[in-house]
C-alpha positions as CSV (number, residue, x, y, z in Angstrom):
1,X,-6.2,-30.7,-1.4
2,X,-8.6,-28.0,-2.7
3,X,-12.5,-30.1,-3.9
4,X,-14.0,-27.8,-5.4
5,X,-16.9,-30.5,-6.4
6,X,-17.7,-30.8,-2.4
7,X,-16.5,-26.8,-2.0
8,X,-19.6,-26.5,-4.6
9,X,-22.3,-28.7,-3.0
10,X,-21.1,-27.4,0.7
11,X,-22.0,-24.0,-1.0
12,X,-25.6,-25.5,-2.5
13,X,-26.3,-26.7,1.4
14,X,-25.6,-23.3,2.8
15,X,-28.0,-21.8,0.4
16,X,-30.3,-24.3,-0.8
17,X,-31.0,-22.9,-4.1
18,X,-27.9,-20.7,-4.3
19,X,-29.6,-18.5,-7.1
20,X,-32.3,-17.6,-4.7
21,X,-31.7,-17.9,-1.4
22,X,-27.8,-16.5,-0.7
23,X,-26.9,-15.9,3.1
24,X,-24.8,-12.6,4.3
25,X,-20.9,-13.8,4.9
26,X,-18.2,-11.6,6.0
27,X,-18.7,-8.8,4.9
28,X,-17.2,-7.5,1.7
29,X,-15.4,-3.7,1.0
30,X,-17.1,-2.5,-2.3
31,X,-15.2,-3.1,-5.4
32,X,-12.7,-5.2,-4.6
33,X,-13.0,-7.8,-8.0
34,X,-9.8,-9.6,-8.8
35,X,-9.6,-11.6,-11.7
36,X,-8.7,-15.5,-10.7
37,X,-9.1,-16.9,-14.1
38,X,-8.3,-16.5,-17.6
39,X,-11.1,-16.9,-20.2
40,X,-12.7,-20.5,-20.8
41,X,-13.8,-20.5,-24.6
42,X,-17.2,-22.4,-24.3
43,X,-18.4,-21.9,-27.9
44,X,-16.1,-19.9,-30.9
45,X,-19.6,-19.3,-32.4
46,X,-21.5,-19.0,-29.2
47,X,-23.5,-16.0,-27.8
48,X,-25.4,-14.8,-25.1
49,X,-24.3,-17.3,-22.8
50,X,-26.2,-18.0,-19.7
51,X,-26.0,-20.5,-16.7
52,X,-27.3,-22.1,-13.5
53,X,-26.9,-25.1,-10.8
54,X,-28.0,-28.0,-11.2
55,X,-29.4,-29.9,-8.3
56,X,-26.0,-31.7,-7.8
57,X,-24.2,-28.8,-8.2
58,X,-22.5,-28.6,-11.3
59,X,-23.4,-26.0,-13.7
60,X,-25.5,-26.0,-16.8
61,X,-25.0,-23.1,-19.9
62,X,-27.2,-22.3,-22.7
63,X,-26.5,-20.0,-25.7
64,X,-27.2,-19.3,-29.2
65,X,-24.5,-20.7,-32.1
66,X,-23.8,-20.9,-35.5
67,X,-23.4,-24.0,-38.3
68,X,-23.3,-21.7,-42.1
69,X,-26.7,-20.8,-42.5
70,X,-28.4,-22.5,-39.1
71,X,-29.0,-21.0,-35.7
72,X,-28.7,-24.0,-33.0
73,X,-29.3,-23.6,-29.4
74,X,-26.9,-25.5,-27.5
75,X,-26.6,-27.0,-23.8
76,X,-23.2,-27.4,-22.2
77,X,-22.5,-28.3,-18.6
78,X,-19.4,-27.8,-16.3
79,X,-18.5,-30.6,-13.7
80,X,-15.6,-28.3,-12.2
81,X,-16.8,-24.8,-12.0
82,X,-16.2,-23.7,-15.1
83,X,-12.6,-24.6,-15.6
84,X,-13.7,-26.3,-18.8
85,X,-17.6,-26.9,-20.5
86,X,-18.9,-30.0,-22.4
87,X,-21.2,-29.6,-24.8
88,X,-24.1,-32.8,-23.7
89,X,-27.4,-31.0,-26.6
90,X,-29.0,-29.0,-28.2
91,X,-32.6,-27.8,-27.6
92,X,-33.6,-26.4,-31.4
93,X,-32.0,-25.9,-34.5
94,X,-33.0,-23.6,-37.7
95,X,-32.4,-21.6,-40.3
96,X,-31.5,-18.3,-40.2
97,X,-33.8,-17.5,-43.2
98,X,-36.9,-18.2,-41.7
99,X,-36.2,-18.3,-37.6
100,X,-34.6,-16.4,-34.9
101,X,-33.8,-18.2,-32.1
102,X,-31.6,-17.2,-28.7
103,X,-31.5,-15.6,-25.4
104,X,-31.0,-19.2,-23.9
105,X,-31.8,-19.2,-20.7
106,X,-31.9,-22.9,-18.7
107,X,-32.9,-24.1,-15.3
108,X,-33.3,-27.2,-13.7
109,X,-36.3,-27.8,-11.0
110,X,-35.7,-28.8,-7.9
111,X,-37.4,-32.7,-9.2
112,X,-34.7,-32.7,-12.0
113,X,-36.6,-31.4,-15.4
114,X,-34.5,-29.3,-16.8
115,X,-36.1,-26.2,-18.5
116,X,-34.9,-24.1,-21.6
117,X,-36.5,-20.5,-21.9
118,X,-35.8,-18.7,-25.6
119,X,-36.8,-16.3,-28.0
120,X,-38.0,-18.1,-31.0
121,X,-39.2,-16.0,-34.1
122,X,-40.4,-16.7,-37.8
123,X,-39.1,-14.8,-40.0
124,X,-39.6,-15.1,-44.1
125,X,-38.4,-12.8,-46.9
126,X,-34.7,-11.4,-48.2
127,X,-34.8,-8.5,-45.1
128,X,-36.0,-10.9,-42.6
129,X,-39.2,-9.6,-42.0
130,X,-41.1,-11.0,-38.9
131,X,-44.2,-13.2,-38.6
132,X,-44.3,-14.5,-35.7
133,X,-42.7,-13.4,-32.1
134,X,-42.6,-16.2,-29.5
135,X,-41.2,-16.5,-25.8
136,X,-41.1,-20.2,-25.9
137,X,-39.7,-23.3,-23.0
138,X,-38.8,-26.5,-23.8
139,X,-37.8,-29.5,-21.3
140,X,-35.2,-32.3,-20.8
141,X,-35.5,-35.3,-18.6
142,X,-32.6,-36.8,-19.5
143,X,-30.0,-34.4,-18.1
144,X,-30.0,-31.9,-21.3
145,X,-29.2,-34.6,-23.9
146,X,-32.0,-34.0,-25.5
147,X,-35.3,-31.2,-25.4
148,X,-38.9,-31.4,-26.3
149,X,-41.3,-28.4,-26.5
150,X,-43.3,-27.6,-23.5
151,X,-44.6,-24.2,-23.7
152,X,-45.3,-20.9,-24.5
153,X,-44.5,-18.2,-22.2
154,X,-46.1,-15.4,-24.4
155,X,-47.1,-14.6,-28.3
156,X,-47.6,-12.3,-30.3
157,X,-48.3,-11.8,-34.3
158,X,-46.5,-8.5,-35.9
159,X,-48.4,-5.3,-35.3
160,X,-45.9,-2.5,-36.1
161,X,-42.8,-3.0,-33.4
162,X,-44.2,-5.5,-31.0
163,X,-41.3,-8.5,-30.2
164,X,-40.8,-10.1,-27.3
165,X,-37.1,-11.1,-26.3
166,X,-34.6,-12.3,-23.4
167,X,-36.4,-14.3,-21.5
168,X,-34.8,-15.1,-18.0
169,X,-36.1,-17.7,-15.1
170,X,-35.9,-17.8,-11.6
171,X,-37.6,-20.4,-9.1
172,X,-39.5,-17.6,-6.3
173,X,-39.0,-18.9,-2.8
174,X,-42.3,-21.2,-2.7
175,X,-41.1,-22.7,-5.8
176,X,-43.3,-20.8,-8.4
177,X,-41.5,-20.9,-11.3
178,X,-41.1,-17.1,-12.9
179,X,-40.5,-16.0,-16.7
180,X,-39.5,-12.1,-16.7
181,X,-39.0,-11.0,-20.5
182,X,-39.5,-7.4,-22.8
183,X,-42.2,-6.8,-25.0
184,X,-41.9,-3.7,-27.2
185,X,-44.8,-1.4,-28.1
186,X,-43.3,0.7,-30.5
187,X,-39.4,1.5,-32.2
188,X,-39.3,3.9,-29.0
189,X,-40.8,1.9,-26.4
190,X,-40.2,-1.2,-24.6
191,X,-42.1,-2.6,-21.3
192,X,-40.9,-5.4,-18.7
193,X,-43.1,-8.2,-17.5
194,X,-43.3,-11.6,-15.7
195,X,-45.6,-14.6,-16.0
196,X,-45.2,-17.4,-13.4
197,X,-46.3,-21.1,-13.2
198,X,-47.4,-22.9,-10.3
199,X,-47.2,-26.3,-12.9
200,X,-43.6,-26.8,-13.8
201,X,-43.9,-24.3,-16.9
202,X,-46.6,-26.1,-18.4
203,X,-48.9,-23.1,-18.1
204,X,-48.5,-19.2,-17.6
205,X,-50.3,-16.5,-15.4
206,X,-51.3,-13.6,-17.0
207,X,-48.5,-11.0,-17.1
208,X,-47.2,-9.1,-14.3
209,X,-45.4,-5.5,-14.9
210,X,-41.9,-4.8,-13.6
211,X,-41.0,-1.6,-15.6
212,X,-41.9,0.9,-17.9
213,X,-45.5,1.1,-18.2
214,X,-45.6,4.4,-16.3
215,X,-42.9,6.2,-19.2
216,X,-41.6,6.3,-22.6
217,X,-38.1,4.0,-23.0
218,X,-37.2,1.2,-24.3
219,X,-37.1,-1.1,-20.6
220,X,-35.2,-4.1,-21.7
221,X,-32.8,-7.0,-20.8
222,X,-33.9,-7.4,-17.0
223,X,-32.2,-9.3,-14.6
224,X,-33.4,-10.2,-11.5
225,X,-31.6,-11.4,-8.0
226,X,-32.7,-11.5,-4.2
227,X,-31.3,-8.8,-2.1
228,X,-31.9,-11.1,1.1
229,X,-33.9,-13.7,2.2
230,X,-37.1,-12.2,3.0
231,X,-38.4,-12.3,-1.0
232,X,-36.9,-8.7,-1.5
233,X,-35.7,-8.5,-5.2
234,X,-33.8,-5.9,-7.1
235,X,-34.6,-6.1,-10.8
236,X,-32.1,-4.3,-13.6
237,X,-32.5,-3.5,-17.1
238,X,-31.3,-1.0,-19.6
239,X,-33.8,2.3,-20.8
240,X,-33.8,4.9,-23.0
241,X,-35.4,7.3,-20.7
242,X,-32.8,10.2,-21.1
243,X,-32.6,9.4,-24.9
244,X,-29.4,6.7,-25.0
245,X,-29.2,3.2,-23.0
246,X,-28.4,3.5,-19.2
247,X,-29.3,1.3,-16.6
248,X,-32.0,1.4,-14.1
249,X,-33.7,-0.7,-11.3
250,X,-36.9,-1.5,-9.4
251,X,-37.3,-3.3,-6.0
252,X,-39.7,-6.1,-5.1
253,X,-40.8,-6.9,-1.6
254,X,-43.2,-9.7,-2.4
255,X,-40.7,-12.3,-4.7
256,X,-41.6,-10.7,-7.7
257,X,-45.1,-9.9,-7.7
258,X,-45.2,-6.2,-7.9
259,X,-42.8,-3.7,-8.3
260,X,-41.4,0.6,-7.9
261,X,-39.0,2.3,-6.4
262,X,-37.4,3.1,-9.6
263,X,-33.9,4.0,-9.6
264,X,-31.1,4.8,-11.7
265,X,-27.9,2.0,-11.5
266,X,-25.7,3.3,-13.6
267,X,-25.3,6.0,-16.0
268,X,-22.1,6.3,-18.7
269,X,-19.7,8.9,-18.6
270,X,-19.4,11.6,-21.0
271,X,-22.5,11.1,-22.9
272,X,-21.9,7.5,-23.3
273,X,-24.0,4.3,-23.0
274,X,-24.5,1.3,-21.0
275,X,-27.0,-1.7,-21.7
276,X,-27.6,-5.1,-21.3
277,X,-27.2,-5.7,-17.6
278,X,-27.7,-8.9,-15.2
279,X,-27.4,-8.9,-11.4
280,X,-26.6,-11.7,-9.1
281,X,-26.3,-12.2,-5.0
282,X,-23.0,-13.8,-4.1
283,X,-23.7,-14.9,-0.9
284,X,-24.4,-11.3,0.4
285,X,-22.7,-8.9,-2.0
286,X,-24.7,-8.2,-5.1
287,X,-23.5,-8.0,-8.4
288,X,-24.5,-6.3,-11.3
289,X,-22.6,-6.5,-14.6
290,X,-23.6,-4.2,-18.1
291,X,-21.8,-3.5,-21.0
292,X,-20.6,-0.1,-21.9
293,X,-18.5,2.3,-24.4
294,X,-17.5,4.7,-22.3
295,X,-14.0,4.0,-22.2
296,X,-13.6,2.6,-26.0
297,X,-12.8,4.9,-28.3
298,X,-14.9,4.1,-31.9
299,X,-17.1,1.8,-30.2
300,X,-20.9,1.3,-32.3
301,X,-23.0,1.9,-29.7
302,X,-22.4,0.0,-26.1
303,X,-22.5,-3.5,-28.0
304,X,-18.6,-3.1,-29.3
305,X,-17.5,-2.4,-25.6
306,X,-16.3,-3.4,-22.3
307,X,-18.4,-5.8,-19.7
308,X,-18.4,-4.6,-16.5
309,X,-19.5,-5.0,-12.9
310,X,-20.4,-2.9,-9.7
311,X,-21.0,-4.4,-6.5
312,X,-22.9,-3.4,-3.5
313,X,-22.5,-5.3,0.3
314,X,-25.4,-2.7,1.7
315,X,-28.4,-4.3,-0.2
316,X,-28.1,-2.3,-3.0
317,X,-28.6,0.9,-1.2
318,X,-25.0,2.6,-2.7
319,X,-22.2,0.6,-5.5
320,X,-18.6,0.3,-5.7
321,X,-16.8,1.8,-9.1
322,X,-16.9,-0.2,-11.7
323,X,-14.3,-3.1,-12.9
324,X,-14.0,-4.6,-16.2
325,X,-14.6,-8.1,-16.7
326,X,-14.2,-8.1,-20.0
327,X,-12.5,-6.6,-22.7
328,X,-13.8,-4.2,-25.9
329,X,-15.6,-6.2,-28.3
330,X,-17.6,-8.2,-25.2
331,X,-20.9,-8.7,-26.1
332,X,-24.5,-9.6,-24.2
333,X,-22.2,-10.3,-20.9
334,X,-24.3,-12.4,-18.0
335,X,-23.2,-13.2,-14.1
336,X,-23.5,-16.7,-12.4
337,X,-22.8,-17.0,-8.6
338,X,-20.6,-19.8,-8.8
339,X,-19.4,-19.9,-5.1
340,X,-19.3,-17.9,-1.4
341,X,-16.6,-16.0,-2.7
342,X,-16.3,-16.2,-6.9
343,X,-18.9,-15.1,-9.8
344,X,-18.5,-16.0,-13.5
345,X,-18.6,-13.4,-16.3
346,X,-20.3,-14.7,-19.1
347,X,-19.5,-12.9,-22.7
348,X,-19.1,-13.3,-26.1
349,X,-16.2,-11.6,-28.0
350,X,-15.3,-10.4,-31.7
351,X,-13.1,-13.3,-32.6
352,X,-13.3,-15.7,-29.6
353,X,-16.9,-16.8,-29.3
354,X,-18.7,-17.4,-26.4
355,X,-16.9,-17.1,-22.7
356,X,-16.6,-18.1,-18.7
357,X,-14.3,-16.4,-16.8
358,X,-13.9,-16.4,-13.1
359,X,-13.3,-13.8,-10.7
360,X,-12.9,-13.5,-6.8
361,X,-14.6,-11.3,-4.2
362,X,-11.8,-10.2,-1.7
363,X,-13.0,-9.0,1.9
C-alpha cells in the first residue's frame, strides 16, 4: 500500500533539506508535466500562497486572506502532501484601511522555530496612501498555532516610490538563514536584494544585490533555488527591461552572496507579458513557473492569465516549452517540490480562492 507520509520523509533523508539540497535522479526528458491532481481549495479568500517542509516532513502554507474589511495572514499545514490543508493560525491581522499585509512566506529552522517573512505596510487616508513600508518576520514555537514578532528584515519611510515587497526565505547550505525581497526606487525602477542572518532571523546583514542595479526595470518577485549541490543558485524574477514584464535570471556560485550572468528565461509571445515567477529543484530537474497572457484573449495585463511552468534537466542551461498549470484568472502562482518525482502549483483564482494542485514529472 502506497505511504506517502514515509514516501515523504524517505524523500527528506535523501535530501536533507529538500528545498536546498536536491540530488540528480534519473534523468528527466524536458517538458514532460502531467497533471496528477485536481485543485485543493486551501483558502476561498486566500492569495499568494506559499509553502515549505517541515522538519518532519509535512508541509506548512502561508497566504494572505480576507474577513469584510480585515487582511489576516494565515498558516495551514498539510499532513498528506497536499491532498487536503488545515488551517492551525494566523500570524497578524488588520485592517485594510490602515495596513497592507501579504506575500507570506514561512519556514521552519532546522531546531523547530518556525519563521513567517511578510510585507507589512501602514497605510492611512481614503486612497490608501503609504506611511510606512516594512519587510517584517515573526516566529512560532508552538508549531504555527500562534506568532510573535521577531524582526525586521528592512524599512523604509515614503520618499516618492520606494516599497519593499515579497519577501522569500531560504536556509544557504551552512545554515545562514537568507531574506531576498524588491525595493523600488522609482514608478520605473525596481532593484533585488538579500539580507542574511547568522542568529535565527533575529538580526540582518546589510543588503546584498541580486539584480538590477546595473539597469532601468522594474526587477521584482525573485525566486531562488539550487541548481546542484555545490551552492550554485539560479535566481528568477520579472523586469521591465524591454518596456512590458518578462522574465529574467542571474546565477550564484557562492549560495547567494553575489550574483551576474544575467539572462533572459522567458519572454511572451506576440507582444505579450509574463511576470511573477518562482523556481524550484525537483530532485534534479528545475522548475520555474510565471504567469502569463499570452494565450488569453482580454486578459488585464499578465495578472488575469494562465500559470505556467518550464523545466530544465541540464542545470538551467536550455528549457522545455511551457505547460499550464493553471487556468486564466490564476493569480501570484508559487512552486513547492513536494517529492522525487511531483511539484505543487500554488495559485489563487477569480472565484476559487487560494490553491494546491499536484503534478508529476514523467522520465
Amino acid at each position: 500500500m502506497f505511504n506517502l507520509a514515509k514516501t515523504l520523509t524517505a524523500g527528506l533523508a535523501l535530501v536533507g533539506l529538500a528545498a536546498s539540497t536536491p540530488v540528480s535522479l534519473d534523468k528527466r526528458l524536458p517538458g514532460r508535466v502531467v497533471r496528477a491532481g485536481d485543485p485543493v481549495v486551501i483558502d476561498p479568500t486566500g492569495n499568494y500562497i506559499r509553502v515549505s517542509f517541515m522538519n518532519d516532513g509535512t508541509l506548512i502554507g502561508g497566504y494572505a486572506a480576507k474577513e469584510g474589511s480585515t487582511s489576516i495572514l494565515r498558516v495551514v499545514r498539510s499532513t498528506d502532501g497536499a491532498q487536503s490543508w488545515q488551517r492551525i493560525g494566523e500570524v497578524f491581522r488588520g485592517e485594510r484601511a490602515t495596513h497592507d499585509i501579504d506575500n507570506a512566506m514561512p519556514i521552519q529552522l532546522p531546531g523547530g522555530r518556525i519563521l513567517y517573512a511578510y510585507r507589512n505596510h501602514d497605510r492611512t487616508g481614503a486612497e490608501g496612501h503609504y506611511t510606512y513600508f516594512r519587510i517584517s518576520v515573526s516566529y512560532s514555537d508552538d508549531g504555527g498555532a500562534t506568532f510573535k514578532y521577531l524582526s525586521t528584515v528592512e524599512e523604509h519611510v515614503p520618499n516618492g516610490v520606494n516599497g519593499l515587497w515579497e519577501p522569500y526565505l531560504r536556509l544557504a547550505r551552512d545554515g545562514t538563514l537568507q531574506c531576498y525581497y524588491s525595493a523600488e526606487n522609482s514608478a520605473d525602477d525596481q532593484d533585488n536584494f538579500m539580507k542574511y542572518s547568522k542568529d535565527g532571523g533575529q538580526t540582518w546583514s546589510t543588503w546584498i544585490p541580486v539584480s538590477g542595479g546595473d539597469r532601468l526595470s522594474r526587477d521584482g518577485m525573485v525566486g531562488v533555488a539550487p541548481i546542484g549541490n555545490e551552492g550554485d543558485l539560479i535566481a528568477v524574477f520579472e523586469h521591465t527591461r524591454e518596456g512590458r514584464f518578462n522574465v529574467d535570471y542571474v546565477l550564484s556560485h557562492d549560495d547567494g552572496y553575489t550574483w551576474g550572468e544575467r539572462g533572459s528565461l522567458y519572454t511572451a509571445r506576440n507582444g505579450r507579458m509574463s511576470g511573477a515567477p518562482q523556481v524550484y529543484n525537483v530532485w534534479g530537474t528545475l522548475v520555474a513557473s510565471f504567469m502569463t497572457n499570452e494565450d488569453v484573449e482580454g486578459a488585464d495585463g499578465y495578472n488575469f492569465g494562465e500559470m505556467k511552468v518550464i523545466t530544465s534537466v541540464d542545470h538551467g542551461k536550455t528549457w522545455s516549452g511551457s505547460v499550464v498549470t493553471g487556468p486564466a484568472q490564476a493569480h501570484w502562482p508559487g512552486l513547492f517540490n513536494r517529492d522525487p518525482t511531483h511539484f505543487l502549483a500554488l495559485y489563487s483564482r477569480e472565484g476559487v480562492g487560494a490553491v494546491s494542485q499536484l503534478y508529476e514529472l514523467v522520465n
